[in-house]
Each structure stands twice: as C-alpha cells, then as structure tokens.
One Martini backbone bead per residue (centre of mass of N, CA, C, O) as a GRO file, in nm:
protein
  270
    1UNK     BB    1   0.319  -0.605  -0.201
    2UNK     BB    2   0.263  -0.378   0.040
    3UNK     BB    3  -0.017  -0.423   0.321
    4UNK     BB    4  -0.243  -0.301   0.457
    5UNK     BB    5  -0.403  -0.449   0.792
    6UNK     BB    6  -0.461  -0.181   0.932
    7UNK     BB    7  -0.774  -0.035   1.038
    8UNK     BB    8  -0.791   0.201   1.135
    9UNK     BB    9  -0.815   0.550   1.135
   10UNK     BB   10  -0.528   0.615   1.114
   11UNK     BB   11  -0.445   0.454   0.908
   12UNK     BB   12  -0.653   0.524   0.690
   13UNK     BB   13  -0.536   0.785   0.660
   14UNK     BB   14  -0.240   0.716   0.606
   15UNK     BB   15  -0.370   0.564   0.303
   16UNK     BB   16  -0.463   0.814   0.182
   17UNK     BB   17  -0.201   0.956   0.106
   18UNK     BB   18   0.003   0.695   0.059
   19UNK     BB   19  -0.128   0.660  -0.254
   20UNK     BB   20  -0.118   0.946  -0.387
   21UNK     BB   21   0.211   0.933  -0.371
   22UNK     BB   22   0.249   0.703  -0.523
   23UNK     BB   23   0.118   0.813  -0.789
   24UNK     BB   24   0.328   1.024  -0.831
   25UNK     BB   25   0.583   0.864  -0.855
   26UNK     BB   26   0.478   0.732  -1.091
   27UNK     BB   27   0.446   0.981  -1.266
   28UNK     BB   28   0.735   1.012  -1.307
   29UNK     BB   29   0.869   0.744  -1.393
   30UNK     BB   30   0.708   0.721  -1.637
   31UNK     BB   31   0.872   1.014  -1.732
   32UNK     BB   32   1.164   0.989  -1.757
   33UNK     BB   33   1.333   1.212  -1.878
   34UNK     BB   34   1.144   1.369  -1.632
   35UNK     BB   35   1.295   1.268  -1.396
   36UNK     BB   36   1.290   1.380  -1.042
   37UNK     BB   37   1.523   1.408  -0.782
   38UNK     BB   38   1.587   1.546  -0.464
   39UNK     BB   39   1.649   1.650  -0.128
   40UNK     BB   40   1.341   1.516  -0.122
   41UNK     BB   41   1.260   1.534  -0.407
   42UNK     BB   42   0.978   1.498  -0.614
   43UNK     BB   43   0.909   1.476  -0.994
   44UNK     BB   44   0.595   1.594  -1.201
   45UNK     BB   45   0.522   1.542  -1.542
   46UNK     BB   46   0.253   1.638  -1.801
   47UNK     BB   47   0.066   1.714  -2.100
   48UNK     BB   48  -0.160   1.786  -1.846
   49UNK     BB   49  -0.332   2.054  -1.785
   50UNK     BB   50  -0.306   1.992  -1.461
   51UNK     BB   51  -0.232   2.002  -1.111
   52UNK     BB   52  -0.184   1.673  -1.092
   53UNK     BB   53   0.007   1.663  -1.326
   54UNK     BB   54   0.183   1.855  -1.150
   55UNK     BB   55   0.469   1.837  -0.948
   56UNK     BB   56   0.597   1.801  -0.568
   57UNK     BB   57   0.731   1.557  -0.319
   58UNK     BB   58   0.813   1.578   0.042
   59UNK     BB   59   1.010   1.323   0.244
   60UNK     BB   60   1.107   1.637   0.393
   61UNK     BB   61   1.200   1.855   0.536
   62UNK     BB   62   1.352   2.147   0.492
   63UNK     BB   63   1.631   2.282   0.329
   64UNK     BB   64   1.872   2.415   0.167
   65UNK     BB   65   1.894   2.162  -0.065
   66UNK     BB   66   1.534   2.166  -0.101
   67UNK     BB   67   1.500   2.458  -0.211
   68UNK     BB   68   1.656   2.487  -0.426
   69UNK     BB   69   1.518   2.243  -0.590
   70UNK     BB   70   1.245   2.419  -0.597
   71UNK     BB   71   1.412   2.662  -0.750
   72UNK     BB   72   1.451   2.460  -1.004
   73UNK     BB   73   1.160   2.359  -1.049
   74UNK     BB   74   1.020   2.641  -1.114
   75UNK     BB   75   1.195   2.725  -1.376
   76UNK     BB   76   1.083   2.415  -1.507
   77UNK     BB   77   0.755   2.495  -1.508
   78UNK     BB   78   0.812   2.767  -1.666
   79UNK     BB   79   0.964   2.620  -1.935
   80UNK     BB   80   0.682   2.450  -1.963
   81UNK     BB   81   0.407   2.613  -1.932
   82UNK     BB   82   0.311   2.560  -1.661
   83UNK     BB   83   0.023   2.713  -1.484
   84UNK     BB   84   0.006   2.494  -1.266
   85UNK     BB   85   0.101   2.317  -0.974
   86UNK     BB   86   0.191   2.087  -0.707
   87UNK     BB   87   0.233   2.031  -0.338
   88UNK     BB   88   0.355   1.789  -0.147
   89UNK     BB   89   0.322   1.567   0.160
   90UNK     BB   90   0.432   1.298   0.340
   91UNK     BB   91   0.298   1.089   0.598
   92UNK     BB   92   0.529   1.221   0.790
   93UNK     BB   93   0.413   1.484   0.767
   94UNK     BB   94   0.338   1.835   0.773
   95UNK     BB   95   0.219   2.109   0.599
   96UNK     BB   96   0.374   2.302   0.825
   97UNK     BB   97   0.664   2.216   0.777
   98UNK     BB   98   0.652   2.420   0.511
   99UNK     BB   99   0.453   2.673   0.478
  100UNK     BB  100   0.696   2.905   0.466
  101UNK     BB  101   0.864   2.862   0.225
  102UNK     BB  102   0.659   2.858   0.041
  103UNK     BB  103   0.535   3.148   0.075
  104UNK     BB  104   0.764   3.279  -0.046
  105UNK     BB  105   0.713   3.145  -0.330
  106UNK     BB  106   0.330   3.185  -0.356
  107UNK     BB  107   0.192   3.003  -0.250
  108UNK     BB  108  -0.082   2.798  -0.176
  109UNK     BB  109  -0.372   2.658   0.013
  110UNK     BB  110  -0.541   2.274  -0.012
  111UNK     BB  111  -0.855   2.145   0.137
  112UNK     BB  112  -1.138   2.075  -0.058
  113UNK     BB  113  -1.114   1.727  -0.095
  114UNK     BB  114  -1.231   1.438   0.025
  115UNK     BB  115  -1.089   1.198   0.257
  116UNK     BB  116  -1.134   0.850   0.209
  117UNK     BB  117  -1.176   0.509   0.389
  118UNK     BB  118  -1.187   0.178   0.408
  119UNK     BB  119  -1.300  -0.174   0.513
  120UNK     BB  120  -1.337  -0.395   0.251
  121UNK     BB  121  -1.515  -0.567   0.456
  122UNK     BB  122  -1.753  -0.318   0.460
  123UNK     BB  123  -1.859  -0.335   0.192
  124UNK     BB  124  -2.100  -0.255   0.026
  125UNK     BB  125  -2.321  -0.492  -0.218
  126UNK     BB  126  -2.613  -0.399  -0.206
  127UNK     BB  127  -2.641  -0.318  -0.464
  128UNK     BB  128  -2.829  -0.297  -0.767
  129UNK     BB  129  -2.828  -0.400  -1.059
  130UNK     BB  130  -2.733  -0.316  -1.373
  131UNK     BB  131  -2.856  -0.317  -1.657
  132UNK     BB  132  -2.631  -0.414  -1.919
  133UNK     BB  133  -2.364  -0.377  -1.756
  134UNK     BB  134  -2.038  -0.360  -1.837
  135UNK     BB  135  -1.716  -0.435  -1.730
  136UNK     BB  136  -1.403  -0.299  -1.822
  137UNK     BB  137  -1.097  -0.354  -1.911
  138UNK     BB  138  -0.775  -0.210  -1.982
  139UNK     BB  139  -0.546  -0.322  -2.223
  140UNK     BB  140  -0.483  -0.089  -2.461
  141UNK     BB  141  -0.477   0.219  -2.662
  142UNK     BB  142  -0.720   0.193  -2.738
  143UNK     BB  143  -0.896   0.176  -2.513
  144UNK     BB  144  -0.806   0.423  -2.403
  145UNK     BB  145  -0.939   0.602  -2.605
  146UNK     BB  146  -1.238   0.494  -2.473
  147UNK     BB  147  -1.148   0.598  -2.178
  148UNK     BB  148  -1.102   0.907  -2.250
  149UNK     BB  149  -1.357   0.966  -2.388
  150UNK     BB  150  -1.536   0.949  -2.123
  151UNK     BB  151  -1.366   1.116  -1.904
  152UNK     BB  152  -1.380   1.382  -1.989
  153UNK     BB  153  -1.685   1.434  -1.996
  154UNK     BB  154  -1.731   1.303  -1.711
  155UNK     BB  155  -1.539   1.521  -1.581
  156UNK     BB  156  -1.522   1.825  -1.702
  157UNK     BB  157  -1.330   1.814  -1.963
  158UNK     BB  158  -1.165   1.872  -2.231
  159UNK     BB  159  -1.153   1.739  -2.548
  160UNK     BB  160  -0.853   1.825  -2.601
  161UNK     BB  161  -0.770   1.619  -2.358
  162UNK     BB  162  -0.769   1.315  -2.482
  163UNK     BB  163  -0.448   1.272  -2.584
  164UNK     BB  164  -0.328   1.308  -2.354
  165UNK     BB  165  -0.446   1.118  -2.141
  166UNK     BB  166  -0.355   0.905  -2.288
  167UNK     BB  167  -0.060   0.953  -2.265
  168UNK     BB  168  -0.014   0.989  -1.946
  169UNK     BB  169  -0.210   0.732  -1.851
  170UNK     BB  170  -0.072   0.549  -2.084
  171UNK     BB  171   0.234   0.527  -1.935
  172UNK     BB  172   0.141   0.361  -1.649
  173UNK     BB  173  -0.015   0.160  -1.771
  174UNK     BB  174  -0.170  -0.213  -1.786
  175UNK     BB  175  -0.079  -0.270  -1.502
  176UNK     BB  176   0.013  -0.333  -1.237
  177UNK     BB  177  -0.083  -0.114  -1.000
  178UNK     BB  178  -0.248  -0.002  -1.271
  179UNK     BB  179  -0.636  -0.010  -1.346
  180UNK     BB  180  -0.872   0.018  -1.595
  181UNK     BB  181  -1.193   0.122  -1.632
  182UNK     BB  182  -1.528   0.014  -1.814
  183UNK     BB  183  -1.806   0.125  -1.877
  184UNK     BB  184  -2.123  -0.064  -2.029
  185UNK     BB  185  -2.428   0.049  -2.194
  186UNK     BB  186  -2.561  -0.162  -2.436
  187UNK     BB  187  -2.262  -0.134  -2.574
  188UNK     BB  188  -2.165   0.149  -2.428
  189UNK     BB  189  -1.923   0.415  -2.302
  190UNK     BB  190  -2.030   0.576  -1.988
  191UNK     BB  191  -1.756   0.487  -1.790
  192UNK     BB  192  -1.506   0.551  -1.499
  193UNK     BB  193  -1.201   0.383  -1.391
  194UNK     BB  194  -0.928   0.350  -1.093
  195UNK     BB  195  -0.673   0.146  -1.029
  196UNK     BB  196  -0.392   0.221  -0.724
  197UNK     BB  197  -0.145   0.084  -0.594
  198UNK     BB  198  -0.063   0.181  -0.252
  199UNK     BB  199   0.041   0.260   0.039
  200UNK     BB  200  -0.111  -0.064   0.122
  201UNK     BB  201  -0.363   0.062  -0.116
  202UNK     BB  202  -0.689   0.076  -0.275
  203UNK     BB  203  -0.695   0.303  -0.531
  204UNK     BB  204  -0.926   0.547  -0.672
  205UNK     BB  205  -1.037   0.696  -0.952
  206UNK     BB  206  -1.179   0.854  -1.243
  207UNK     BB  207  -1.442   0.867  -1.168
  208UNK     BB  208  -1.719   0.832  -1.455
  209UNK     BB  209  -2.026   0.989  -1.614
  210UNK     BB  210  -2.237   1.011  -1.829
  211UNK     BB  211  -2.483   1.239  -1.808
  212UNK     BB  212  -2.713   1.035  -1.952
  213UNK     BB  213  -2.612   0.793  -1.726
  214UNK     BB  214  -2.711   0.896  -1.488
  215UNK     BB  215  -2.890   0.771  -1.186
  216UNK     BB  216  -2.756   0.436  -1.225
  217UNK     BB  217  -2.559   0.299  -1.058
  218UNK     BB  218  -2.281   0.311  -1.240
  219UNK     BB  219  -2.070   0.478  -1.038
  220UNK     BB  220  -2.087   0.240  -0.791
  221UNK     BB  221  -2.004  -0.019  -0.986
  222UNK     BB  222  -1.711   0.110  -1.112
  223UNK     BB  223  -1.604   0.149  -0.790
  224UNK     BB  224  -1.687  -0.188  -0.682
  225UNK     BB  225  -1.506  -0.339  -0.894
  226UNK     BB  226  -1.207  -0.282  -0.767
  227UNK     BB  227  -1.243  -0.350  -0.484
  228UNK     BB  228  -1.304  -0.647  -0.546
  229UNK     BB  229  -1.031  -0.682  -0.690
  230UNK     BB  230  -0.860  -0.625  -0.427
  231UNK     BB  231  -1.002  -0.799  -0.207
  232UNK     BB  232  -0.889  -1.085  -0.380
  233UNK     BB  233  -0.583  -0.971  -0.319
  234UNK     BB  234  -0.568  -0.879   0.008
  235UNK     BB  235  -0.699  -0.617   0.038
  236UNK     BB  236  -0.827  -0.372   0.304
  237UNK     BB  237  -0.778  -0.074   0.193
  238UNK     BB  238  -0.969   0.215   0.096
  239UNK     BB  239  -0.935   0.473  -0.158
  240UNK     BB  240  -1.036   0.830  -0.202
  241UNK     BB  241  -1.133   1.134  -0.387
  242UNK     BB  242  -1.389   1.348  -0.350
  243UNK     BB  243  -1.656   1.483  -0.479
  244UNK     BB  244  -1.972   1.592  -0.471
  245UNK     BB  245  -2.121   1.389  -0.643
  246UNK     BB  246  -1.946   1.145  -0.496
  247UNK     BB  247  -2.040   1.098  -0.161
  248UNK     BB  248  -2.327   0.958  -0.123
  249UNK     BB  249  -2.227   0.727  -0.254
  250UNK     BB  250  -1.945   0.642  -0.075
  251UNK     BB  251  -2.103   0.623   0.165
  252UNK     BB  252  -2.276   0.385   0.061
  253UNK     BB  253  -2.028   0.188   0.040
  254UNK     BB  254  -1.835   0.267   0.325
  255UNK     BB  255  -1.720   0.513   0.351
  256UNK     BB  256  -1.524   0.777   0.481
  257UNK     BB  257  -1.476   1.098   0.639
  258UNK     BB  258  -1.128   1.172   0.746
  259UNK     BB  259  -1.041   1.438   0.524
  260UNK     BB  260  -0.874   1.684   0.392
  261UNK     BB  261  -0.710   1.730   0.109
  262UNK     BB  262  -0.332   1.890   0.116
  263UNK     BB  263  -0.214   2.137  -0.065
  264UNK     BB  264   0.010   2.307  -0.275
  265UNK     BB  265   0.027   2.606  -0.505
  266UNK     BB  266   0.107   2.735  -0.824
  267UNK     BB  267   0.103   3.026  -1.043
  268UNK     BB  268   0.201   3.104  -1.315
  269UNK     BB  269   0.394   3.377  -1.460
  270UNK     BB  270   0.438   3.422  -1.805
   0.00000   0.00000   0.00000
C-alpha cells in the first residue's frame, strides 16, 4: 500500500480527501454487480439509506460524456428508491470544477463536518486507561453484528438498520485495508470505530459509544487504538470527519481541524 509520509498541512489536508474517496471506490467494488465506472465518475450502491452510502466520485472536470453518465446515474438512484446520495469531487479537484453542471441537474451542497489529520507520531497518548475496557477486532459475521448492534444506537441511527449495516459494512471485508473494532467494557459491547488504510492514510471512521457508557474516555481509547494500529504498520497521517460530539476528544488526541468536508448531494423525489 502506498503511504504518505509528508506531513505537511496541505499534505494533511489532501489525505483527508483521499482516504474518503478511497472508501466510496472501495464500496463500489465490495457490491461488484452494482459496480459502475464511466466517463471519470465511480458510483456506489448499499441496502443502507443514508446518503454517505449511495453516491458518485468525480476523477475529472465535468464533459459531456461525464454528464451524460450522471443523468444515466440519477435515473439509476431513481430506480433504486435511494431517497438522498452525495457526489464527491477527488482531491485533485475542486468543488466548483462541477458545481454548475450540479446545480443544473438540483443538488445541493454541504460543508457542515468538520475534517481532521494529524501526523501519527504527534498523537497523544496520555489518555489515561479506563479500568473494564478491552477493544476487539471484528473478525467475521457474527462480531460484526455485534458490531452493529452497538453502532446503530451509538450513532443515533434506527435499529431497523441492524441488518443493513451488517450487509452493506460486511461486504467490505474482515481485513485490511478495512478493520472494525468493538470497544468491552467489563465484557459488555459499548463501543465501535473503524480502520480504513487509503489515499495513503489511516482513516478512522465509525466512533461510537452507548449513551450509558459515554463519559469515560471509552470513545477516544476506540479512536487511538486503530491509530497505534496504523502507525506500527508504518503510517504517518490519520484522518476522520468529526461530529460535533468527538471534536473535543480529537483535538485533545492531537487532530487539527483543517477544513470542513464538501460534497453535494441530491434529494430524490419518488
């Protein structure tokens, strides 16, 4: 796998792009029958309505081949009752190379989360240990819908989105460059996050924590456990897209908050 090992700001800043694009393409590929390349644009499908997992990546300026393909895409999202998807531009590009091609066909578009990257060897670590609490790895079917069941309700997503998870999270593989952790604490399941080796950084994805365990240092032990993972394998930056709740955490493991994550998105109307 290739790693990046400068660490600049603007380094920094561009592996925080692309290790997220690195996971739309992966999550094309993992639902091969719906895998779909064309004209610079990749589309990705899952069972999961939420627009993070239905969307389309632009590796190039728009053309008229590359329109075409968005409007043979809308029809295809259309098709599938996916109520919202996103479209992502790759960091070579900039938001405004699509943004009036987009506006034509309806989208919209958000900055509203904030995106972080440290250099690995700056992490702090001086968190101190939470007494209970061991972190397991997701290693086949079952974990993983252990893994589910815990992320569903610490994410604040419906629970009827158990299975889907399972399916859409578990097409992705039990191995790298893709890796799940569940936080234990006192052998009970309170905890999830996720390792994802791309765009030559490891990104973190998935942190959550049951309500009743929050408070105890459990969500930023689940966080630095994937990086102390990443950077014994010799990687240099980490990277997540922070919620409001994790902000705090990650500035204190040693993030910076370097921009705020653009995309556009599309609300279907059935």
């Amino acid at each position: 796998m290739n790693i990046q090992t400068d660490t600049s700001e603007n380094a920094l800043l561009t592996a925080t792009r692309a290790n997220i694009c690195d996971l739309f393409r992966r999550m094309s590929r993992s639902n091969e029958p719906e895998h779909y390349e064309k004209a610079g644009l990749t589309r990705w499908y899952s069972v999961v309505p939420h627009p993070w997992f239905n969307g389309l990546i632009a590796d190039e300026p728009p053309t008229p081949e590359s329109e075409a393909a968005l409007e043979e895409s809308l029809q295809y999202f259309k098709d599938k009752k996916v109520e919202t998807f996103t479209f992502w531009v790759a960091p070579n590009l900039k938001p405004a190379d699509w943004e009036s091609t987009l506006k034509k066909h309806g989208f919209g578009f958000s900055q509203d989360t904030p995106g972080m990257a440290l250099d690995l060897n700056d992490l702090n670590t001086s968190a101190p240990k939470v007494d209970g609490l061991e972190i397991r790895i997701v290693d086949g079917v079952e974990s993983m819908k252990e893994w589910a069941k815990v992320f569903t309700p610490g994410y604040g997503l419906p629970s009827a989105w158990q299975p889907m998870i399972v399916e859409a999270w578990g097409n992705l593989g039990f191995d790298l460059p893709m890796r799940n952790y569940i936080g234990y604490l006192n052998g009970k399941p309170v905890s999830t996050s996720c390792l994802f080796l791309g765009g030559g950084a490891a990104g973190i994805y998935s942190v959550s924590t049951l309500p009743e365990a929050r408070g105890k240092g459990i969500g930023a032990a689940v966080t630095l456990k994937p990086l102390l993972d990443a950077r014994e394998m010799g990687y240099r930056i980490g990277t997540l897209q922070s919620s409001d709740m994790g902000f705090n955490i990650y500035k204190k493991l040693g993030f910076q908050h370097l921009c705020q994550i653009e995309n556009f998105y599309l609300a279907n109307k059935q």
